[in-house]
Backbone as CSV, one residue per row, in Angstrom:
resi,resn,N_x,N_y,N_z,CA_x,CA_y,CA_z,C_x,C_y,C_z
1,UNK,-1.031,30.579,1.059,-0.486,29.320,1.517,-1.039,28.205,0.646
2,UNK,-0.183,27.743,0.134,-0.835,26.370,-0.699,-0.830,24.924,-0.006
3,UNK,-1.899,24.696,-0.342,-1.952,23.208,-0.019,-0.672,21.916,-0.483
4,UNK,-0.516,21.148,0.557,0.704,20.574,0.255,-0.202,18.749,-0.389
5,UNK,0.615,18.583,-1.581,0.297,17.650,-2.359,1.154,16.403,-1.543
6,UNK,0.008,15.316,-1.820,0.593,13.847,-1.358,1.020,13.202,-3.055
7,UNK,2.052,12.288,-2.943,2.711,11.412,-3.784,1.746,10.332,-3.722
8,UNK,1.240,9.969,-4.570,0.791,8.687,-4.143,1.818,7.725,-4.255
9,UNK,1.143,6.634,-3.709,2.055,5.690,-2.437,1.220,4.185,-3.180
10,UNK,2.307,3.524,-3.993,2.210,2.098,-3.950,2.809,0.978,-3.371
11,UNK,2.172,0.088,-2.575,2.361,-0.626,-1.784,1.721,-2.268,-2.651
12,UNK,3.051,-3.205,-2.661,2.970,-4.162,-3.411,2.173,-5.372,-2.106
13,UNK,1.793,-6.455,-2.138,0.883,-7.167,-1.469,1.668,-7.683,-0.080
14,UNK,2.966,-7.804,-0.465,4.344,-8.492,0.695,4.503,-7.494,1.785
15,UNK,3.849,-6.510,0.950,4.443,-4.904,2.109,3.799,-4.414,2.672
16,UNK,1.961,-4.826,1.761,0.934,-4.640,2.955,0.396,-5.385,3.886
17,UNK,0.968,-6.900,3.857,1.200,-7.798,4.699,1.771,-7.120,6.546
18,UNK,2.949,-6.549,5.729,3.456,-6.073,6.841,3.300,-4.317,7.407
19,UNK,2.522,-3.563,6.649,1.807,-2.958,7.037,0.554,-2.965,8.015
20,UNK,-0.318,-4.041,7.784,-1.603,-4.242,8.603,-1.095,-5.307,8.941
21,UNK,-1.027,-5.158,10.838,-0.986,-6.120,11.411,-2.399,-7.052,11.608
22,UNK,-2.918,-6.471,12.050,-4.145,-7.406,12.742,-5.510,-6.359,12.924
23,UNK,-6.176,-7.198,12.444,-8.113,-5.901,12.580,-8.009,-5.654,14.226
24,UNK,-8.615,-4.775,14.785,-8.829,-4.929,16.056,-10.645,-5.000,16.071
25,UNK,-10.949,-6.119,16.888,-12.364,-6.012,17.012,-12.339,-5.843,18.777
26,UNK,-13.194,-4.715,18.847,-13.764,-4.019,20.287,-15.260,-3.274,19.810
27,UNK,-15.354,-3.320,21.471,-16.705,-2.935,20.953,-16.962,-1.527,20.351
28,UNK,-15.995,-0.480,20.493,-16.128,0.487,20.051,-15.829,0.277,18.469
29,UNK,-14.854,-0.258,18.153,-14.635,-0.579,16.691,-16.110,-1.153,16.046
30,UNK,-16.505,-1.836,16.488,-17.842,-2.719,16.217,-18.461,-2.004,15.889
31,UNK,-18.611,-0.638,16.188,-19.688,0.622,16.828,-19.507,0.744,15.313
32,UNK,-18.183,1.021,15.039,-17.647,1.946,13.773,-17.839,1.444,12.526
33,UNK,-18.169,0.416,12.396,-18.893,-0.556,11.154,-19.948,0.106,10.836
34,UNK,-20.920,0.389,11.857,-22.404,1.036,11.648,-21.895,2.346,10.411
35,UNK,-20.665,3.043,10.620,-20.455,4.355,9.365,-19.485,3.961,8.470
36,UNK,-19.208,2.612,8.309,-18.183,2.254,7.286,-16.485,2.258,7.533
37,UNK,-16.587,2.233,8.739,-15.179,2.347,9.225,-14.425,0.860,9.825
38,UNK,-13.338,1.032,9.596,-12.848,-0.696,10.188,-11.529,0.003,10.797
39,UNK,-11.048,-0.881,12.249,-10.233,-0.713,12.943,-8.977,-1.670,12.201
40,UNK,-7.865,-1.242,12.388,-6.187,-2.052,12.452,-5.582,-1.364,13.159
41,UNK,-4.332,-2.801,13.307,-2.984,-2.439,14.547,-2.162,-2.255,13.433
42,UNK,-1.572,-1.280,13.512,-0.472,-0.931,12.250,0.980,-0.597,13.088
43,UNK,2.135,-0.870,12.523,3.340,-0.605,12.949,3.380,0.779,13.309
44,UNK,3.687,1.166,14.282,4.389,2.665,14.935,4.708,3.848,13.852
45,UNK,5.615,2.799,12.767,6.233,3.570,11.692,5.208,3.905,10.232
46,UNK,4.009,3.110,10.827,3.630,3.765,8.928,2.683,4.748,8.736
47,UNK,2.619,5.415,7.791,2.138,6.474,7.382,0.772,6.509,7.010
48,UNK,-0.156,7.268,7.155,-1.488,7.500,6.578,-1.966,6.937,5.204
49,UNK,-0.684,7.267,3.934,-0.630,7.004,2.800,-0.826,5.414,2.706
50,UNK,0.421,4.972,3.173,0.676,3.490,3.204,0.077,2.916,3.531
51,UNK,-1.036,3.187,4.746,-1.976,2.403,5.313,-3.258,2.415,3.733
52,UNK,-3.313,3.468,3.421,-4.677,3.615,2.638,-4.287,2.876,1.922
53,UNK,-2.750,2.736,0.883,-2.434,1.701,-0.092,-2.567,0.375,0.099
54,UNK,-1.884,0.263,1.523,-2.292,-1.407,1.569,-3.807,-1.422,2.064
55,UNK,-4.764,-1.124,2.365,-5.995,-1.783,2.960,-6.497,-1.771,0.901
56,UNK,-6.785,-0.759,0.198,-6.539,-0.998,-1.149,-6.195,-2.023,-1.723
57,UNK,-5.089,-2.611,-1.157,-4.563,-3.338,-2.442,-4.794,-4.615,-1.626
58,UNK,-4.705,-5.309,-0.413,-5.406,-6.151,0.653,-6.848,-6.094,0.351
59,UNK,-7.461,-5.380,0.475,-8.769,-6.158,0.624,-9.896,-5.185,-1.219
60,UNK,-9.505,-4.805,-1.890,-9.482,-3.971,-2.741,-10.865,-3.668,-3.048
61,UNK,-10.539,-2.504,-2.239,-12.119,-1.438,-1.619,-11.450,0.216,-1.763
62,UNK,-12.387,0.986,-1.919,-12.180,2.085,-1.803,-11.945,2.457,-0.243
63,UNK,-10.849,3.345,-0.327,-10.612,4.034,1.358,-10.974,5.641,0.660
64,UNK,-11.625,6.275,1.834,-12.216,7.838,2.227,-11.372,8.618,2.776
65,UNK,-10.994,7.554,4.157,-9.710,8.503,4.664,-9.547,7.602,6.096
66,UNK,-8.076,8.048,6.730,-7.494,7.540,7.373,-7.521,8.230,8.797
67,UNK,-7.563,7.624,9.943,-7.189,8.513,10.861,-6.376,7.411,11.940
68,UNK,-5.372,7.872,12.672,-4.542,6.951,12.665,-3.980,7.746,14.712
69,UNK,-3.886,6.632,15.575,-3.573,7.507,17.074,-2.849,6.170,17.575
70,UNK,-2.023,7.298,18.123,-0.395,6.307,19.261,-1.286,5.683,20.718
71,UNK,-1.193,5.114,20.845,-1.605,4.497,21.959,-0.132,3.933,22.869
72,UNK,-0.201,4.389,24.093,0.290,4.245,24.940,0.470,2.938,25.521
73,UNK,1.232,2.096,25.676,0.797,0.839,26.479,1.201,0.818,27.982
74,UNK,0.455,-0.429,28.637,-0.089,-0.117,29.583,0.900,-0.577,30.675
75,UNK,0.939,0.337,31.348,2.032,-0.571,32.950,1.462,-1.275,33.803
76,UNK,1.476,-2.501,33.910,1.241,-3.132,34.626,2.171,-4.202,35.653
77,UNK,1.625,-5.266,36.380,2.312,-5.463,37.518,2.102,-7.443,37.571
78,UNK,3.075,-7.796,37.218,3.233,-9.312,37.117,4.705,-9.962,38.053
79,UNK,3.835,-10.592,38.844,4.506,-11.383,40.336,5.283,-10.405,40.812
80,UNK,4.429,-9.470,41.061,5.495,-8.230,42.218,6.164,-7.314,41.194
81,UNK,6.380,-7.601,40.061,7.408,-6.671,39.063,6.725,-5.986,38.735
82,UNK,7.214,-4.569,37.942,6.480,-3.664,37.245,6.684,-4.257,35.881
83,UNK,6.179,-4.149,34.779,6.236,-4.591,33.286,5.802,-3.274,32.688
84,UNK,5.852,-3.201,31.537,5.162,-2.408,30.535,4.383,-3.235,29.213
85,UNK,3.373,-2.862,28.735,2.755,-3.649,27.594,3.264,-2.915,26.287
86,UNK,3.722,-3.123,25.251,4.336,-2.440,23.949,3.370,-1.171,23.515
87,UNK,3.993,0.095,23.059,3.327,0.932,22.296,2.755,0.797,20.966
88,UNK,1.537,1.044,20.622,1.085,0.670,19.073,0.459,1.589,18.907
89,UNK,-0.080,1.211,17.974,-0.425,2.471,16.786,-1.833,1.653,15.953
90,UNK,-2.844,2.438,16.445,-4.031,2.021,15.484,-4.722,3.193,14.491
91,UNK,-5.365,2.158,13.283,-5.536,3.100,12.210,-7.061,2.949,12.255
92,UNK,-7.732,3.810,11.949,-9.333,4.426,11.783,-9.544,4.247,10.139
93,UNK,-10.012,3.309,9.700,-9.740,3.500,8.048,-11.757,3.624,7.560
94,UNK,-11.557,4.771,7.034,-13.197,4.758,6.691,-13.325,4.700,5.184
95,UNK,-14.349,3.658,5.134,-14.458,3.059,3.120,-15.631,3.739,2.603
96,UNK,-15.300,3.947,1.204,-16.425,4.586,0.447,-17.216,4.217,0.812
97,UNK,-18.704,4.920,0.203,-20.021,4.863,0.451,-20.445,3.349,-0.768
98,UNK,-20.869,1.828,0.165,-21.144,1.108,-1.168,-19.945,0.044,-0.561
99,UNK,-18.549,0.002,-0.285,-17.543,-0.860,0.423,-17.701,-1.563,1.459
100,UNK,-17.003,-2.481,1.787,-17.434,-3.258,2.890,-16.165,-4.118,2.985
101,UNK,-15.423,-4.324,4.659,-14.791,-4.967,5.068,-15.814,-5.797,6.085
102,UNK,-15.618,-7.003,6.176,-16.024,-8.012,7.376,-15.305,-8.546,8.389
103,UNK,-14.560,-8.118,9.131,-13.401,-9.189,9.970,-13.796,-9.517,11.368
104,UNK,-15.354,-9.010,11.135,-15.931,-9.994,12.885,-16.379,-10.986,12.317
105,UNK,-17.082,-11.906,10.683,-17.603,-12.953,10.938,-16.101,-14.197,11.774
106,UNK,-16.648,-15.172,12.241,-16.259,-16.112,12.512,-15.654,-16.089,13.753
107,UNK,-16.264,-15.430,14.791,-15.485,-14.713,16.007,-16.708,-15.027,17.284
């Protein structure tokens, strides 16, 4: 069985705009700084690749690797109604040994 090869994946600055939505800072994310890892809200639709290209070419650091989970959103209950909160998608992005993202100063 052979290993299946990735294409690499360029992602121009407009596209990783819209790739990485927003850092998420929690305290578990916080946690994840201590091993070089930084949290994002990424669109539903993008890929492992794409994420690594744009945090690359956004903040231009080495990425290690990606790990990336659907999150469910949440049902909740506003003036008697049921609602739902939107499904998203956050990415686990861990940077070489020596890299560094910051997106808790000023918070």
């Amino acid at each position: 069985m052979s290993a299946r090869r990735e294409k690499p994946v360029s992602v121009s600055t407009i596209q990783a705009y819209d790739i990485i939505l927003a850092p998420m800072v929690t305290e578990k994310s916080t946690m994840g700084s201590e091993h070089n890892q930084v949290t994002f809200r990424v669109p539903l639709s993008a890929t492992k690749p794409e994420i690594k290209a744009a945090i690359e070419e956004l903040f231009k650091v080495k990425v290690d690797a990606v790990n990336t989970l659907r999150q469910k959103g949440k049902v909740k209950r506003f003036r008697g109604k049921l609602g739902k909160r939107p499904d998203y998608k956050k990415a686990i992005v861990s940077l070489a040994e020596g890299e560094m993202i910051d997106v808790t100063t000023g918070i």
